[in-house]
C-alpha positions as CSV (number, residue, x, y, z in Angstrom):
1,X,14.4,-36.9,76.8
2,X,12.0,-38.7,74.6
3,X,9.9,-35.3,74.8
4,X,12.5,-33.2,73.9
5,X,12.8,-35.3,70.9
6,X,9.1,-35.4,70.2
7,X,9.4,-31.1,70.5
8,X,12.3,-31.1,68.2
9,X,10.3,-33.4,65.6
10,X,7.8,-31.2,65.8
11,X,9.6,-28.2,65.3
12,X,11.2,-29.8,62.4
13,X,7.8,-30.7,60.7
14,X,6.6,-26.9,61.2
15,X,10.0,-25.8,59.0
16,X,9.7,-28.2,56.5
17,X,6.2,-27.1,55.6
18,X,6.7,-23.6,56.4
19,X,9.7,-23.9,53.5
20,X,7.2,-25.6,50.9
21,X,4.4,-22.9,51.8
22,X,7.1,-20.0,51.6
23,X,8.3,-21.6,48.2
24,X,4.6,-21.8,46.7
25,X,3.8,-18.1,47.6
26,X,7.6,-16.8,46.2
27,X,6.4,-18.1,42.8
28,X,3.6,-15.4,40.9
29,X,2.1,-17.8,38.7
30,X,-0.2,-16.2,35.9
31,X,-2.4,-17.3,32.9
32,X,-2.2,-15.1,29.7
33,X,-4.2,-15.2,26.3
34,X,-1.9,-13.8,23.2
35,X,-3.6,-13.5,19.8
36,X,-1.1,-13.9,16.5
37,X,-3.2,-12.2,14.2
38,X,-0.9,-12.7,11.6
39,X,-2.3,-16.6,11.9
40,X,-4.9,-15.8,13.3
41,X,-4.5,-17.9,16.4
42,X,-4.9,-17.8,20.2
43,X,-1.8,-18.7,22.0
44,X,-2.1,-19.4,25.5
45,X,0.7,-18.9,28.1
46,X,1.3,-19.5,31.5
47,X,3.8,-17.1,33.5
48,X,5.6,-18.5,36.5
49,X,8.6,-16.1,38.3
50,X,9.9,-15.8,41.7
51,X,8.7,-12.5,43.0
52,X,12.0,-11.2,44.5
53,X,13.9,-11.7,40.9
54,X,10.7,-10.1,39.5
55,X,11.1,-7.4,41.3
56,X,15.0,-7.2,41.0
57,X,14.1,-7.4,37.2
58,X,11.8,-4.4,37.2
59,X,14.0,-2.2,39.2
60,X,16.8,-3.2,36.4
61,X,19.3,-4.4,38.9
62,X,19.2,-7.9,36.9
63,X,18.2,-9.5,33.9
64,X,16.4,-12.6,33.9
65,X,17.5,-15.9,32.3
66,X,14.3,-17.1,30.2
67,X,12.8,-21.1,30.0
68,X,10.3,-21.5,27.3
69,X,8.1,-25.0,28.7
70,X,6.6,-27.1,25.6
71,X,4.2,-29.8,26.5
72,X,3.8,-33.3,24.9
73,X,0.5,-33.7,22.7
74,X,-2.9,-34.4,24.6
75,X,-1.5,-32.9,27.6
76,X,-1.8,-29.2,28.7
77,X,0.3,-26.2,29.2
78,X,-0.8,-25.7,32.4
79,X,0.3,-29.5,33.4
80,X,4.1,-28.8,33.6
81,X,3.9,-27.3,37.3
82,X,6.5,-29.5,38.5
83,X,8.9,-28.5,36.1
84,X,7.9,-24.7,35.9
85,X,8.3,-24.5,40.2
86,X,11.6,-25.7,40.0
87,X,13.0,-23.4,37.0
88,X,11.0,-20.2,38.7
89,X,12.5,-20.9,41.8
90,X,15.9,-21.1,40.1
91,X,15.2,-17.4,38.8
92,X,14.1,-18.0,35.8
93,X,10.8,-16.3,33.6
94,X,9.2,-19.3,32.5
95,X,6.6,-19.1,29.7
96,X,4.8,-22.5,29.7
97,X,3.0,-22.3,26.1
98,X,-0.2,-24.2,24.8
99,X,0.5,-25.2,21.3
100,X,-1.9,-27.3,20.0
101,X,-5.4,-25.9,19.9
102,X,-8.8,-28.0,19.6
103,X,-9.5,-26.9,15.7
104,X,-5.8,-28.0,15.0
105,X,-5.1,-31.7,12.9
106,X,-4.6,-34.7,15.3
107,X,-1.1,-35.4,15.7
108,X,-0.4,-38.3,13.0
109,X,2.3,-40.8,11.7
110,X,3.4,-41.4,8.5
111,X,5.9,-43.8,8.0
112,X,8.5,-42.7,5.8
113,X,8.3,-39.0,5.9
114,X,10.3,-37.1,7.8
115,X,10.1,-36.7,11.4
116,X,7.0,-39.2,10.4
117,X,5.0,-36.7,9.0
118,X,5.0,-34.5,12.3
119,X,7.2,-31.3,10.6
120,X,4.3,-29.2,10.3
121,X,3.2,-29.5,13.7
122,X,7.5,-28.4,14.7
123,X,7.1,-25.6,12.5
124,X,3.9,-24.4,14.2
125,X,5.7,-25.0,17.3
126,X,8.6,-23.0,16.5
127,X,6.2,-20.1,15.7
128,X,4.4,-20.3,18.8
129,X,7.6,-19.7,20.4
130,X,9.1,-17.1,18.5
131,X,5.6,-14.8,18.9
132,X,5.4,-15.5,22.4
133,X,8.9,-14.5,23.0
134,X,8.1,-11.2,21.2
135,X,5.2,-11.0,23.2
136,X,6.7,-11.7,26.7
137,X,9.7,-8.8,25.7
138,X,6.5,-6.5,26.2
139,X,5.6,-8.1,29.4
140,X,9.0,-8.4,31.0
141,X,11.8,-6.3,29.4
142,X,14.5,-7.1,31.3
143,X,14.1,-11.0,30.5
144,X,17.3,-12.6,27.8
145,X,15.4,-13.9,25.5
146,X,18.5,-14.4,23.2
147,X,19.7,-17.2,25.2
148,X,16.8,-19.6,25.6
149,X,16.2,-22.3,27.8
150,X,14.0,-24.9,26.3
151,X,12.3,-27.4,28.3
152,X,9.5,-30.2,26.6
153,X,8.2,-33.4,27.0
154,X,7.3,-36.0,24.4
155,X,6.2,-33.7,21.8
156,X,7.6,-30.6,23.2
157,X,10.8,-32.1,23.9
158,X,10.6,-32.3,19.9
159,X,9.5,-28.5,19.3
160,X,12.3,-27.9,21.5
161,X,15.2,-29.6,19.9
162,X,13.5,-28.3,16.5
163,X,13.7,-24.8,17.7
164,X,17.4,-25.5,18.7
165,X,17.8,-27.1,14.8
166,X,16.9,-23.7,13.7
167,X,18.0,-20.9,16.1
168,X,20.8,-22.7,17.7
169,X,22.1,-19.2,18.5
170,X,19.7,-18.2,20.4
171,X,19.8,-21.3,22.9
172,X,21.8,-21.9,26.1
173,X,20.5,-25.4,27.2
174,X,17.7,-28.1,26.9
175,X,15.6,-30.5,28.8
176,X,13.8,-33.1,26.8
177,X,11.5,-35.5,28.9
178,X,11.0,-38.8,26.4
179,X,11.2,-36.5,23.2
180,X,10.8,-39.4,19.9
181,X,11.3,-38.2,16.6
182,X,14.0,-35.1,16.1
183,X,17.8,-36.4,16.7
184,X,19.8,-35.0,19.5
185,X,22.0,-32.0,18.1
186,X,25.7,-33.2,18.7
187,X,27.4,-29.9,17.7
188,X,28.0,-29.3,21.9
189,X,26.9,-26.1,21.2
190,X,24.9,-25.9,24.2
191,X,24.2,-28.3,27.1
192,X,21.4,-31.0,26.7
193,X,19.3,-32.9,29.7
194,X,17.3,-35.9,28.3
195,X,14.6,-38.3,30.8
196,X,14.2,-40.9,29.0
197,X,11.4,-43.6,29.8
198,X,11.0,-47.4,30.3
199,X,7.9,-47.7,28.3
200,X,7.1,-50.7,25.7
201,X,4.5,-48.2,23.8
202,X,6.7,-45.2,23.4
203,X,9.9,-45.8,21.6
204,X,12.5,-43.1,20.6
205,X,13.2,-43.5,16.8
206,X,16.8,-44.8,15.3
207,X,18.7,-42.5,15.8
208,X,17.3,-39.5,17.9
209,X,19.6,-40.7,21.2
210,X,23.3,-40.5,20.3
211,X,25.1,-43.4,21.8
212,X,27.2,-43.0,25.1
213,X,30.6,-41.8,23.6
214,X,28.7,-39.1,21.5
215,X,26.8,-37.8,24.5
216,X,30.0,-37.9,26.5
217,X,31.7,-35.9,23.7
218,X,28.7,-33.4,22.9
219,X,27.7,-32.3,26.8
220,X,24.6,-34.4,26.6
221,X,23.3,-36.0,29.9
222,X,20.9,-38.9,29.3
223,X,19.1,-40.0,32.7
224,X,17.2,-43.6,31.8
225,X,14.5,-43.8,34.1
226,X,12.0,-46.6,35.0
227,X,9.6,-44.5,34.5
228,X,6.5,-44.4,32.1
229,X,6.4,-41.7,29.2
230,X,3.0,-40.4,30.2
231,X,4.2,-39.7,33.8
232,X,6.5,-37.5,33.2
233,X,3.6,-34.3,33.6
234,X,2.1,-33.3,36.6
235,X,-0.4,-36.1,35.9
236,X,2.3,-38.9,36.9
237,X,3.1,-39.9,41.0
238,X,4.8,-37.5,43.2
239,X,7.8,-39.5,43.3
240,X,8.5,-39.6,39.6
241,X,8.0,-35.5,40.1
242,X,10.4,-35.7,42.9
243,X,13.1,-37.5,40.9
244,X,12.6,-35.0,38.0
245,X,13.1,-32.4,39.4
246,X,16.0,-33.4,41.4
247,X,18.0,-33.8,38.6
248,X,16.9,-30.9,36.7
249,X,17.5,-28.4,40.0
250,X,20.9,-30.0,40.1
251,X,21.6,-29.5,36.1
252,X,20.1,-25.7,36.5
253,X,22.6,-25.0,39.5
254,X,25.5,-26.1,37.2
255,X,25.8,-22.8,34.5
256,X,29.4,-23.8,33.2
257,X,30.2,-27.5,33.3
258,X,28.2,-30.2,33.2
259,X,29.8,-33.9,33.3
260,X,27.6,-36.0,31.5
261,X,25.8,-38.8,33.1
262,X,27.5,-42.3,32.8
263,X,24.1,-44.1,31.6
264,X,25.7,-47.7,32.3
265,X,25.7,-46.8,36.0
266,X,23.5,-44.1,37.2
267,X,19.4,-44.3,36.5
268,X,16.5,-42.6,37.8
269,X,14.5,-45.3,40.7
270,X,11.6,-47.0,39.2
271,X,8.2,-45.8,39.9
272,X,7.6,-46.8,44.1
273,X,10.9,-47.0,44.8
274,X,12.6,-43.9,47.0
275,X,13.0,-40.8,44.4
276,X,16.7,-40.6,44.6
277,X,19.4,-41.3,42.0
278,X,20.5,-44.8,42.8
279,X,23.1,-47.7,41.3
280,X,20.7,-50.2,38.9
281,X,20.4,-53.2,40.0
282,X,22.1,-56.3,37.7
């Protein structure tokens, strides 16, 4: 009996990482270098898609929902995996884009002006995304790039609700990871996923979060975690990954309604505790 059980765990184990080593070679992930010569800048990009919607998409029996990834400042475009994996694996075309380039300004803040003096560094953000969206219609035809799917952390998560600001027509949802400084639009216009962190050094300015009954009203789902801001990459611990993505595989799978998250009774487990959505604890 007890070696039947030990076969059976073992053919378990052999599935489980069969499935994770199928998953990883489904997704065609791919590094390009665009050049805006109207600005005269380099824009890289990284490509993740499943290779069966790929396909589809090439034959034209489909068209492909589109996520745009924007990362937080300091931090790479190539250090969003976790994120990218799960929205390729959902079917979408993701375009991870590197915005911030070593001859650019460091990020500042001036008190006092808007966004704190960071509206430049939106703007450049927003043109990142509109020339690589131009550029990927080149790539991958059969892609919607009218309905947008925006996805950023800290920095990106701002680019992204920026872009939203000014296109809103041309975006379907977004998925903010500890964004700080551009308010949450509250027109319910499209469906909005915020992580927010538990950190004493990164604070959201007054105002950016709507309260509950505004979130509840606009189709916004705020997740508090316990989590700290600068985890919330492919640099943090596998279980804060694990927890992200959870939530974000459920909110993908969920194309028409979305109830928003009750904040005052559902959070995201602390860093070390088992990555699952659990009650807080009083």
């Amino acid at each position: 009996m007890k070696r039947g059980i030990f076969i059976l765990l073992g053919l378990f184990a052999i599935v489980v990482v069969a499935y994770f080593t199928a998953t990883k070679w489904a997704i065609r992930h791919e590094t390009l270098t665009l050049y805006d010569s109207t600005r005269d800048r380099p824009i890289e990009v990284a490509v993740a898609v499943r290779r069966d919607k790929e396909m589809q998409a090439n034959a034209g029996m489909l068209t492909l929902p589109v996520a745009i990834v924007n990362h937080g400042n300091t931090v790479k475009f190539t250090e969003y995996s976790f994120l990218a994996n799960v929205l390729a694996a959902r079917g979408y075309f993701v375009a991870s884009i590197q915005h911030d380039l070593a001859t650019d300004a460091p990020l500042v803040t001036k008190v006092g002006e808007l966004y704190v003096g960071r509206l430049p560094v939106y703007e450049r953000g927003v043109a990142n995304i509109e020339f690589t969206v131009k550029q990927m219609t080149k790539i991958q035809p059969n892609a919607d790039y009218d309905h947008l799917t925006l996805v950023g952390h800290s920095n990106g998560g701002d680019i992204s609700m920026y872009f939203a600001k000014m296109y809103p027509e041309h975006v379907k949802k977004i998925v903010t990871l500890d964004n700080l400084r551009v308010p949450f639009l509250t027109e319910g216009k499209f469906k909005i996923l915020s992580f927010r962190s538990k950190d004493p050094v990164f604070k959201a300015d007054p105002g950016v979060v709507p309260d509950d009954d505004t979130c509840e009203q606009s189709g916004i789902t705020v997740v508090n975690t316990g989590f700290q801001h600068t985890d919330m990459s492919d640099r943090g611990p596998d279980n804060v990954k694990t927890s992200i993505q959870g939530v974000l595989d459920k909110f993908l799978a969920t194309e028409s309604k979305l109830a928003p998250v009750d904040t005052k009774k559902i959070v995201v487990p602390n860093p070390g505790s088992v990555a699952q959505i659990a009650p807080p604890i009083n």
